[in-house]
C-alpha positions as CSV (number, residue, x, y, z in Angstrom):
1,X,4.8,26.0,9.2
2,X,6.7,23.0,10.6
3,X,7.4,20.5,7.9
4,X,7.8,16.5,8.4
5,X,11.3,15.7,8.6
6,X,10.9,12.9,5.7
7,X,9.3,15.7,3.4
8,X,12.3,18.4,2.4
9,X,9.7,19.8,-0.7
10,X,6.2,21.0,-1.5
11,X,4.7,18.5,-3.0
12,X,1.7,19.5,-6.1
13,X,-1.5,17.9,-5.7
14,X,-2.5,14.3,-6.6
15,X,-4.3,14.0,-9.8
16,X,-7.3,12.1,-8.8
17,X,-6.3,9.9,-12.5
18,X,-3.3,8.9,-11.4
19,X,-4.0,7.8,-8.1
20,X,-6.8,5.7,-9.4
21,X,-4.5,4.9,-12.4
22,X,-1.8,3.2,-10.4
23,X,-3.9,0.9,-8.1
24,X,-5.3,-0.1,-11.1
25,X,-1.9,-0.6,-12.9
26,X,-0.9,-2.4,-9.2
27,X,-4.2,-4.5,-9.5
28,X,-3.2,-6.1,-13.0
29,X,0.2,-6.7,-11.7
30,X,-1.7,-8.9,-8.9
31,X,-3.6,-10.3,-11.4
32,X,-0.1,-11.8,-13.7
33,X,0.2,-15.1,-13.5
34,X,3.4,-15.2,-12.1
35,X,3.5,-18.6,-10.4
36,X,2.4,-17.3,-7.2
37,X,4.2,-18.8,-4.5
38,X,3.4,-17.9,-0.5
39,X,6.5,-15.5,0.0
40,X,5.5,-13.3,-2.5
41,X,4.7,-9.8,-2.2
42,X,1.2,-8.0,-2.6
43,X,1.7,-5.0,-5.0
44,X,-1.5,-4.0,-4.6
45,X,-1.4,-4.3,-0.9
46,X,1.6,-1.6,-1.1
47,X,-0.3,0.7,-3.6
48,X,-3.1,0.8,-0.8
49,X,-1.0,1.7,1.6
50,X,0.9,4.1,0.3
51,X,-2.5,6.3,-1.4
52,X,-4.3,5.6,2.3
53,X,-0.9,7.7,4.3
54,X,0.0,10.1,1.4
55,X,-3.9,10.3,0.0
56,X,-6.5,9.4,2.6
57,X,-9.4,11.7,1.4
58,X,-8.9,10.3,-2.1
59,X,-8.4,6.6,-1.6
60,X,-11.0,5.3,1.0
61,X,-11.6,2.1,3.1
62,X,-14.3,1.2,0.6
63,X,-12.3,1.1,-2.4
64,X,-9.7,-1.5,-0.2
65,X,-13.0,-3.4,0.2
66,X,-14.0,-3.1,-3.4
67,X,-10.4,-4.1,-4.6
68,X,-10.5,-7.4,-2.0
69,X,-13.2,-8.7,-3.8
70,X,-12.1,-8.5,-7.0
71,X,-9.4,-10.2,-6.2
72,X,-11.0,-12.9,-4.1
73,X,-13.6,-13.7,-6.8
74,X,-10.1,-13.6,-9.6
75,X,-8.0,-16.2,-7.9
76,X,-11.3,-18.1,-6.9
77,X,-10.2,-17.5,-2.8
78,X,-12.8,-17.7,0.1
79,X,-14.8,-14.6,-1.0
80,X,-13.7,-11.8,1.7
81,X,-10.1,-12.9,2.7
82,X,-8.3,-10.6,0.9
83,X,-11.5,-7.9,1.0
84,X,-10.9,-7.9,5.1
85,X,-7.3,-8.0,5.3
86,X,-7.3,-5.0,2.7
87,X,-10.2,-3.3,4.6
88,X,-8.2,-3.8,8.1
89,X,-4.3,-2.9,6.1
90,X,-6.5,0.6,4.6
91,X,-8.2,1.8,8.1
92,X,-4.7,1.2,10.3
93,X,-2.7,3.0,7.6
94,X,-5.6,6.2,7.4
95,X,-4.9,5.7,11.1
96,X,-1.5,6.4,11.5
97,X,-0.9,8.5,8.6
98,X,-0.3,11.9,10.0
99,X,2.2,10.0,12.4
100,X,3.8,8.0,9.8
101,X,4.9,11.1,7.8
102,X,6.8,12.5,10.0
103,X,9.4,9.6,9.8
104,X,11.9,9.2,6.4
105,X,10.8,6.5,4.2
106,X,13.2,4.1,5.9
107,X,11.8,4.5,9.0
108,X,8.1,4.3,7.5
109,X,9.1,1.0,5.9
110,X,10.5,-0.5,9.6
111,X,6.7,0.6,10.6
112,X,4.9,-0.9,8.1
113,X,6.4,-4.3,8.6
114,X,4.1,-4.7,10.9
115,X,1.4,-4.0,9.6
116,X,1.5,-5.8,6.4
117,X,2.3,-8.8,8.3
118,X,-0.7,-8.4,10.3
119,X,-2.7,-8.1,6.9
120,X,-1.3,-11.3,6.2
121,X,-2.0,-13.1,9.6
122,X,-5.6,-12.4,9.2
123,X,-5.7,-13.5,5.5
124,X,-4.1,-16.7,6.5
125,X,-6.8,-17.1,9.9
126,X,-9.2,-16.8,7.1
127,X,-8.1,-19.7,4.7
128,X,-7.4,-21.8,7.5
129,X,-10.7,-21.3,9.0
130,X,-12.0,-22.1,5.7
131,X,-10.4,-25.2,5.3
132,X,-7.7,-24.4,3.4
133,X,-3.8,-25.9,3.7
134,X,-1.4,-23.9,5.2
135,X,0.7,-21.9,2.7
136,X,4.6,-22.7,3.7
137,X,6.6,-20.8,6.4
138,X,7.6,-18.6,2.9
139,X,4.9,-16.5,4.0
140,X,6.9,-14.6,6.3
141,X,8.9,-13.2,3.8
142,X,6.0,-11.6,2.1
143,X,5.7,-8.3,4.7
144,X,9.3,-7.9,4.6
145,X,9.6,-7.9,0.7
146,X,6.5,-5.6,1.1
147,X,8.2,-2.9,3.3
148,X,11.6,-3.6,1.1
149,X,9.0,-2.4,-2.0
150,X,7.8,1.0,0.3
151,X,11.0,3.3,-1.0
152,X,10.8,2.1,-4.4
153,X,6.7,2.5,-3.8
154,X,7.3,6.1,-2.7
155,X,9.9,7.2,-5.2
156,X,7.8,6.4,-7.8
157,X,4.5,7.0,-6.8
158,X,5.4,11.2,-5.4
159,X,7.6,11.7,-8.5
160,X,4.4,12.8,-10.8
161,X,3.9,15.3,-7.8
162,X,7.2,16.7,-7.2
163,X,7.8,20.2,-8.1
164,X,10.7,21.7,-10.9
165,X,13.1,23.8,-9.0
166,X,12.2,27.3,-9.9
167,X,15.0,29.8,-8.8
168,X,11.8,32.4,-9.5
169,X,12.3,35.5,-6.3
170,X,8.4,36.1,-6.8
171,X,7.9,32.6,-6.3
172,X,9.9,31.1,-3.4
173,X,7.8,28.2,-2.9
């Protein structure tokens, strides 16, 4: 079997509680107030992505949908702006998932640029259709800081799933 050049090891299964445990850890992190300014970057927006390429049986378009309510009806925002741009950020990332894999998490970060700043062009089409201000030119800096977060995202996020070297000759995998 041909293995992705950005995966050198097997990999155990996802625990279904952990996935589920770390968007939700992501979603409180959303949820700090912090003094949210325009520029800065969705957590929860990178926890998505990341379950949707590494885990896209487990973590569906649905709960993206689920999660984008929550937070629109939290920070009191036009009910379904964040619920769409999460809903369009999880289907383009189950998408290109079996593509994305093949890169090193570098390269997946360059990629995923894009998108995240296309999550955040429709989120701002949405406020501003709604009547809301426009946020500050800072907003551009939210996708980058987004795709800086992927390799931190990944490191931590695979390390429950990485297998212990076992020098075992009955066992070479």
């Amino acid at each position: 079997m041909i293995m992705p050049r950005g995966s050198d090891q097997l990999l155990l299964p996802a625990k279904p509680l952990f996935i589920y445990g770390s968007l939700l850890l992501a979603f409180m992190v959303h949820l700090l107030p912090l003094g949210r300014f325009a520029g800065m970057p969705d957590v929860l927006a990178v926890a998505l992505v990341f379950w949707n390429v590494h885990q896209p049986r487990r973590v569906s378009v649905g709960l993206a949908f689920v999660a984008g309510l929550a937070l629109d009806v939290h920070q009191g925002a036009v009910l379904g702006q964040h619920a769409l741009a999460y809903t369009l950020l999880s289907y383009v990332a189950v998408v290109v998932h079996r593509r994305l894999l093949w890169f090193g998490v570098v390269e997946q970060a360059l990629q995923l640029v894009l998108l995240f700043a296309a999550a955040h062009a429709v989120s701002l089409v949405v406020r501003l259709i709604a009547g809301d201000m426009f946020p500050g030119w800072w907003l551009l800096a939210a996708p980058l800081l987004e795709a800086a977060l992927w390799p931190l995202a990944t490191w931590l996020l695979l390390a429950p799933q990485r297998r212990a070297p076992d020098p075992d000759q009955n066992r070479p995998l």
